[in-house]
Backbone as numpy.savetxt, mean C-alpha at the origin, in Angstrom:
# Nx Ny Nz CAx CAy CAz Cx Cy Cz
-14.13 -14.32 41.30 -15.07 -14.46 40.19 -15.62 -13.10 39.78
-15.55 -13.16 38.85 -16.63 -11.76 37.97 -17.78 -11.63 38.14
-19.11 -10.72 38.65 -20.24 -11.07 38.77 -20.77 -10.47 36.97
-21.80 -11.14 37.05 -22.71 -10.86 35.31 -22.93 -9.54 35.07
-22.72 -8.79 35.49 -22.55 -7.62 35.59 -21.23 -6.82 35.08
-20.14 -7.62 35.02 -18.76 -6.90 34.48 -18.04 -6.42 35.64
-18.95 -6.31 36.69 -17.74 -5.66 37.57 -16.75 -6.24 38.45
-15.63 -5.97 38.80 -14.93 -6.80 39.34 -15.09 -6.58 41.01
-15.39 -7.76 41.63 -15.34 -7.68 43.14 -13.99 -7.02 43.67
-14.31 -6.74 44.90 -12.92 -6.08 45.37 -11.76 -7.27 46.19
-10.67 -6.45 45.92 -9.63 -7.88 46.56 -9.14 -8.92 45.12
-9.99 -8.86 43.49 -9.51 -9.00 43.09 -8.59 -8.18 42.04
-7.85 -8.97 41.79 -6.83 -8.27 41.05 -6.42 -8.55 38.99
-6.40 -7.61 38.18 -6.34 -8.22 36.78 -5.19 -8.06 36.57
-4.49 -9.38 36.15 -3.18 -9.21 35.61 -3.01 -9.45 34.02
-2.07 -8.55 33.45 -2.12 -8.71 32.21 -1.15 -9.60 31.50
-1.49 -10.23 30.71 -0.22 -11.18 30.85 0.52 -10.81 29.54
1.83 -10.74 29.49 2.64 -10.04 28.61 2.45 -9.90 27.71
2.30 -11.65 26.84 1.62 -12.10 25.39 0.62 -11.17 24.86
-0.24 -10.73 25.87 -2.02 -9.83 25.27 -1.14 -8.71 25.36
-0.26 -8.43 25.80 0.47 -6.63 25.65 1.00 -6.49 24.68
1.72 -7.88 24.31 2.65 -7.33 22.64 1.64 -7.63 21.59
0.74 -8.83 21.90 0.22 -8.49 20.79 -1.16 -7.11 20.28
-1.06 -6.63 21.91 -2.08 -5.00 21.87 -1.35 -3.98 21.05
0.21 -3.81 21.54 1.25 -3.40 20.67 1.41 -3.37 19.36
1.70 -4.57 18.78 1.74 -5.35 17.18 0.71 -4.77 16.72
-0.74 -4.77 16.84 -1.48 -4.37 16.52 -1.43 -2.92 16.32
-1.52 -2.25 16.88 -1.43 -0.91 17.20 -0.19 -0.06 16.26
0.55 -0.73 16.31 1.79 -0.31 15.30 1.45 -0.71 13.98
1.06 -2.14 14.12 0.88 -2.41 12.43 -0.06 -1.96 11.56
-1.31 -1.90 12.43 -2.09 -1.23 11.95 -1.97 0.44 11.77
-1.55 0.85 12.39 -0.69 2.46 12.19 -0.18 2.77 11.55
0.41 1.84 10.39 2.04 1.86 9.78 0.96 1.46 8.69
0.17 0.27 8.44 -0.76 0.44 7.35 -1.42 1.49 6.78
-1.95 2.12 7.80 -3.14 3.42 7.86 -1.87 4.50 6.89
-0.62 4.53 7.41 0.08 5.92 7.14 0.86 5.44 5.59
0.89 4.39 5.55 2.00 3.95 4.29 0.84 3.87 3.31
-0.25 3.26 3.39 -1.68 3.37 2.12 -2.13 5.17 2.29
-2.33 6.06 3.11 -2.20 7.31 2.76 -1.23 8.19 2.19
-0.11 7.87 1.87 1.04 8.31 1.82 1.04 8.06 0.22
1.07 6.53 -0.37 1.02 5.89 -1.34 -0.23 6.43 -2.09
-1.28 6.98 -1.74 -2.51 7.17 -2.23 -2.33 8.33 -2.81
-1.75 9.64 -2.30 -1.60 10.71 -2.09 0.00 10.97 -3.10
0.32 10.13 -2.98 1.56 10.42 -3.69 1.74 9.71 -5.15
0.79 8.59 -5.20 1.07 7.89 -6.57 0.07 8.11 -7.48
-0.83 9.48 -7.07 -1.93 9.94 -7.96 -1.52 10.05 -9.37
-0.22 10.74 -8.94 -0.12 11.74 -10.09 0.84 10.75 -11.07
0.99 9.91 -10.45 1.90 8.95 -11.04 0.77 8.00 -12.11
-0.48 7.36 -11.30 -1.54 6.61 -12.10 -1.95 7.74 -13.38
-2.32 8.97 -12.88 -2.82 9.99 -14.18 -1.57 10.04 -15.43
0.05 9.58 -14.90 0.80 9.38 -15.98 0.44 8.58 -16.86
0.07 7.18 -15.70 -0.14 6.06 -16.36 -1.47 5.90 -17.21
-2.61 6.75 -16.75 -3.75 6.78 -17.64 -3.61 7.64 -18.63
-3.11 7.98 -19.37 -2.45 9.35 -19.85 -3.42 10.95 -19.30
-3.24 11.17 -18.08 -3.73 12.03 -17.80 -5.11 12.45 -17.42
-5.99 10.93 -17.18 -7.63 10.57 -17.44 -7.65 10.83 -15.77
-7.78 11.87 -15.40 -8.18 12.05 -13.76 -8.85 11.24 -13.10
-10.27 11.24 -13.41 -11.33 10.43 -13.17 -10.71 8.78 -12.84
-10.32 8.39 -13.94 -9.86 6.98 -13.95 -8.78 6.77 -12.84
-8.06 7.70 -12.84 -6.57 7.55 -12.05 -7.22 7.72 -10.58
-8.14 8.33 -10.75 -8.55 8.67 -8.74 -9.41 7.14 -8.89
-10.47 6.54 -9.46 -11.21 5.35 -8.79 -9.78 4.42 -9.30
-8.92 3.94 -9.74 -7.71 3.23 -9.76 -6.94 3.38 -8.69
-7.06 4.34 -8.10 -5.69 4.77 -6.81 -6.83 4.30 -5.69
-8.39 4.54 -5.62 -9.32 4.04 -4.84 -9.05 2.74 -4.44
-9.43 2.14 -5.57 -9.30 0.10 -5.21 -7.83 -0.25 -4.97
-6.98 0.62 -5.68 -5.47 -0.09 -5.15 -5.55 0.21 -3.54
-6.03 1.28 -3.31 -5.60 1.00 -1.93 -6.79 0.55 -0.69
-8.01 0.27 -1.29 -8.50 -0.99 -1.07 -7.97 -2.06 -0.85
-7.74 -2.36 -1.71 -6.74 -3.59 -2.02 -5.82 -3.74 -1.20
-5.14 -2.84 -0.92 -3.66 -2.51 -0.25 -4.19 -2.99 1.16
-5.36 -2.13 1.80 -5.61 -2.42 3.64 -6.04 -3.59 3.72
-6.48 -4.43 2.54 -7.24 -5.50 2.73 -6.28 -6.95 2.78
-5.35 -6.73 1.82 -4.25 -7.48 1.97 -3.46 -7.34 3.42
-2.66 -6.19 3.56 -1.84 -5.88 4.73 -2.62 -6.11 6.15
-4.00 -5.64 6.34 -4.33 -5.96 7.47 -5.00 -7.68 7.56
-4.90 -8.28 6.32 -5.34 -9.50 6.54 -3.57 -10.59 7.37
-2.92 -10.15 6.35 -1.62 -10.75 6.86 -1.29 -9.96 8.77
-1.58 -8.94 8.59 -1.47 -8.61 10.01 -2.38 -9.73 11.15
-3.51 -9.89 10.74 -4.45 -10.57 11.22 -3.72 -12.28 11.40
-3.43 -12.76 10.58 -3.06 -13.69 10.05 -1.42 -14.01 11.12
-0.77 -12.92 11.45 0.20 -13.10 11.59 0.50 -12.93 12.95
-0.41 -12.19 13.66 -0.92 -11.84 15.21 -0.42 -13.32 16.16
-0.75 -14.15 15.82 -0.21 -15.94 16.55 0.44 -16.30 16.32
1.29 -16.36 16.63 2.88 -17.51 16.46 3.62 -17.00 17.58
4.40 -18.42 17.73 5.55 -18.14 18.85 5.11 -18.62 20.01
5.96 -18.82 21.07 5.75 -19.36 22.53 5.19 -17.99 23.23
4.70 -18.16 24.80 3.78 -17.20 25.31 5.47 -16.10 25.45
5.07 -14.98 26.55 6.15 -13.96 26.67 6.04 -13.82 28.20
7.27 -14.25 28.65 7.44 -13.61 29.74 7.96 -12.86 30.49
9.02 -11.94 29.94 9.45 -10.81 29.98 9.49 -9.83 29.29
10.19 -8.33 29.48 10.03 -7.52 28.47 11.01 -7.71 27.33
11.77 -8.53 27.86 12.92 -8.97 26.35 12.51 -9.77 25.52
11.76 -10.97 26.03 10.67 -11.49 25.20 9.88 -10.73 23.85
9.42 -9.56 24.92 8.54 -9.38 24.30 8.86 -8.27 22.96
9.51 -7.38 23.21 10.80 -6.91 22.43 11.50 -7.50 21.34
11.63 -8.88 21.12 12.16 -9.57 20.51 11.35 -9.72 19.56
10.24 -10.23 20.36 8.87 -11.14 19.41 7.97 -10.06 18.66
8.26 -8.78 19.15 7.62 -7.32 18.74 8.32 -7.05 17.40
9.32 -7.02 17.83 10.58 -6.34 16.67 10.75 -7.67 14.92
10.54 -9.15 15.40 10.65 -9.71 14.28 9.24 -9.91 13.60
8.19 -9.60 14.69 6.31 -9.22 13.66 6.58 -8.03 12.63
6.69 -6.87 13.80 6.96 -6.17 13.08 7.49 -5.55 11.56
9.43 -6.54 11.88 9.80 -6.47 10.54 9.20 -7.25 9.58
8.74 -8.37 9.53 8.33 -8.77 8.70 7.10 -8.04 8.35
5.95 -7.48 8.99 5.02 -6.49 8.60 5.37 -5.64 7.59
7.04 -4.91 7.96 7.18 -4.01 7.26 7.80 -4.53 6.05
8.41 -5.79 5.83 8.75 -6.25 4.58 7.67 -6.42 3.80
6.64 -6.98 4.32 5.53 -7.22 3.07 4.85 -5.48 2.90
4.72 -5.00 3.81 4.43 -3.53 2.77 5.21 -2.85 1.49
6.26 -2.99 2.21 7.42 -2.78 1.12 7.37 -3.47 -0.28
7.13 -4.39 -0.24 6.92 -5.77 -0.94 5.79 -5.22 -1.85
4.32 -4.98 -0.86 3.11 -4.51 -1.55 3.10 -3.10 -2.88
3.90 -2.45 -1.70 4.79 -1.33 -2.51 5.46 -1.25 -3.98
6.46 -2.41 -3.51 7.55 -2.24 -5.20 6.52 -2.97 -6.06
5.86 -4.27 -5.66 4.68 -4.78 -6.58 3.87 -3.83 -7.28
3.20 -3.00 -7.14 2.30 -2.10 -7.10 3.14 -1.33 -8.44
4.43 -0.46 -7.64 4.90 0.30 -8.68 5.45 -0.28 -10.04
5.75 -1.62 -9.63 6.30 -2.49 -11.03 4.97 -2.86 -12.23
3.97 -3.16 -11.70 3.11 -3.17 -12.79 2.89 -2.02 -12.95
2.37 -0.99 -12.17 1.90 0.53 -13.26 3.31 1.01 -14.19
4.41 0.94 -13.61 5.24 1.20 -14.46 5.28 0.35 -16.23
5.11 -1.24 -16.21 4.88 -1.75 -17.13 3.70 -1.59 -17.89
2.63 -1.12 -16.91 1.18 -1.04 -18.23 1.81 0.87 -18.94
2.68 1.45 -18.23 3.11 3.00 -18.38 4.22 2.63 -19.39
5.03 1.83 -19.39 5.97 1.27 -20.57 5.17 0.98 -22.16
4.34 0.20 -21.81 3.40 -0.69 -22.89 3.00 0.84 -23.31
2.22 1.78 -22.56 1.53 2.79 -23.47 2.33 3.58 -24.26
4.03 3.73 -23.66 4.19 4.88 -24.29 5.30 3.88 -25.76
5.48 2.58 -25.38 5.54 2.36 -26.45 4.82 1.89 -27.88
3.40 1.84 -27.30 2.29 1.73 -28.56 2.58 3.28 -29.08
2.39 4.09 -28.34 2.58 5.80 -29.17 3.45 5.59 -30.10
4.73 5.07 -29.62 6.03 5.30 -30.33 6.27 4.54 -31.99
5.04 3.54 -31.80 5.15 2.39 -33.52 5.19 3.10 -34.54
4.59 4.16 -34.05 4.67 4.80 -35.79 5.41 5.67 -36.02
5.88 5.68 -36.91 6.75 6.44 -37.78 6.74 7.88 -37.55
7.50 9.05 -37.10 7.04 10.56 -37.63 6.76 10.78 -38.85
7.46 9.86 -39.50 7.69 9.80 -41.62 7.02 9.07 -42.45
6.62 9.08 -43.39 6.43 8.01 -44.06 7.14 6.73 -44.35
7.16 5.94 -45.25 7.95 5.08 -45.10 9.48 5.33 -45.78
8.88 6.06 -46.97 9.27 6.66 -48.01 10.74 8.01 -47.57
10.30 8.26 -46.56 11.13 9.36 -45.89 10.62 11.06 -45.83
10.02 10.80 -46.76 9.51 12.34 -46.74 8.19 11.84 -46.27
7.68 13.50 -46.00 6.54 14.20 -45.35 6.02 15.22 -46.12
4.44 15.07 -46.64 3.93 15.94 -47.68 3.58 17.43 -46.44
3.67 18.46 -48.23 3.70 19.52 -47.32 2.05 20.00 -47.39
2.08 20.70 -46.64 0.59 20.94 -46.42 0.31 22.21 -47.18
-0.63 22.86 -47.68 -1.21 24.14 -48.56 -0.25 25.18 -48.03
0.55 26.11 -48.76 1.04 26.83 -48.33 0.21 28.28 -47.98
0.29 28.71 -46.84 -0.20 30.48 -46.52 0.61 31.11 -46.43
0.22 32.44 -46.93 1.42 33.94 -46.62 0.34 34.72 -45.60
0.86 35.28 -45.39 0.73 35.62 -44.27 -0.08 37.24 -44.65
0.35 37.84 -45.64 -0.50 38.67 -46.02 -1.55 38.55 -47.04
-2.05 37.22 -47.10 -3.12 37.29 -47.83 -4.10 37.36 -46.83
């Protein structure tokens, strides 16, 4: 028995049981792999949102803010979410197994979070540059009036 105190009497012994190791693991990786793929994405798709804002800094940094808000809040919820399943583990092949298919699927939905992400800024970045493009360089007419002429030595 444990006394109220936390400490463990002597003679006993704590065993860890495999299940609490992979999922100390899972954790530890997934959450790692979140932390580095939303810094990475943050840092790298700045300059990509300032395309998409046409160049509005300000806007593009609190936009790259909440996306990746957004981003840890989603990914570590499904991490959370995804921590239970499966029978207990009782070996290291077990656990290996049950490590490796959390995992991938972890890393599919980032990926996932990923191409999502870039597919709409790319479309609101489509939409802008084809509102620019509606109008005409010309009139309708074809020509273009000329403007006051200057010489250059007056």
């Amino acid at each position: 028995m444990f006394k109220s105190n936390g400490i463990v009497p002597q003679g006993v012994e704590i065993v860890m049981d495999l299940t609490v190791l992979a999922y100390l693991v899972y954790l530890a990786i997934s959450i790692g792999l979140t932390v580095w793929v939303a810094k990475t994405l943050s840092s790298n798709g700045r300059v990509f949102l300032a395309d998409v804002l046409f160049g509005d800094e300000h806007l593009a940094d609190a936009v790259n803010r909440l996306l990746v808000v957004g981003f840890y809040l989603v990914n570590l919820g499904f991490v959370a979410l995804y921590l239970r399943g499966g029978d207990s583990i009782s070996d290291a092949r077990e656990m290996f197994n049950a490590l490796s298919v959390k995992l991938g699927v972890v890393l599919l939905v980032l990926g996932a979070m990923h191409l999502g992400n870039v597919y709409v800024l790319n479309r609101i970045r489509r939409r802008r540059i084809m509102e620019r493009e509606q109008y005409p360089p010309v009139d309708a007419d074809g020509f273009t009036e000329a403007g006051p002429l200057t010489s250059a030595g007056a």
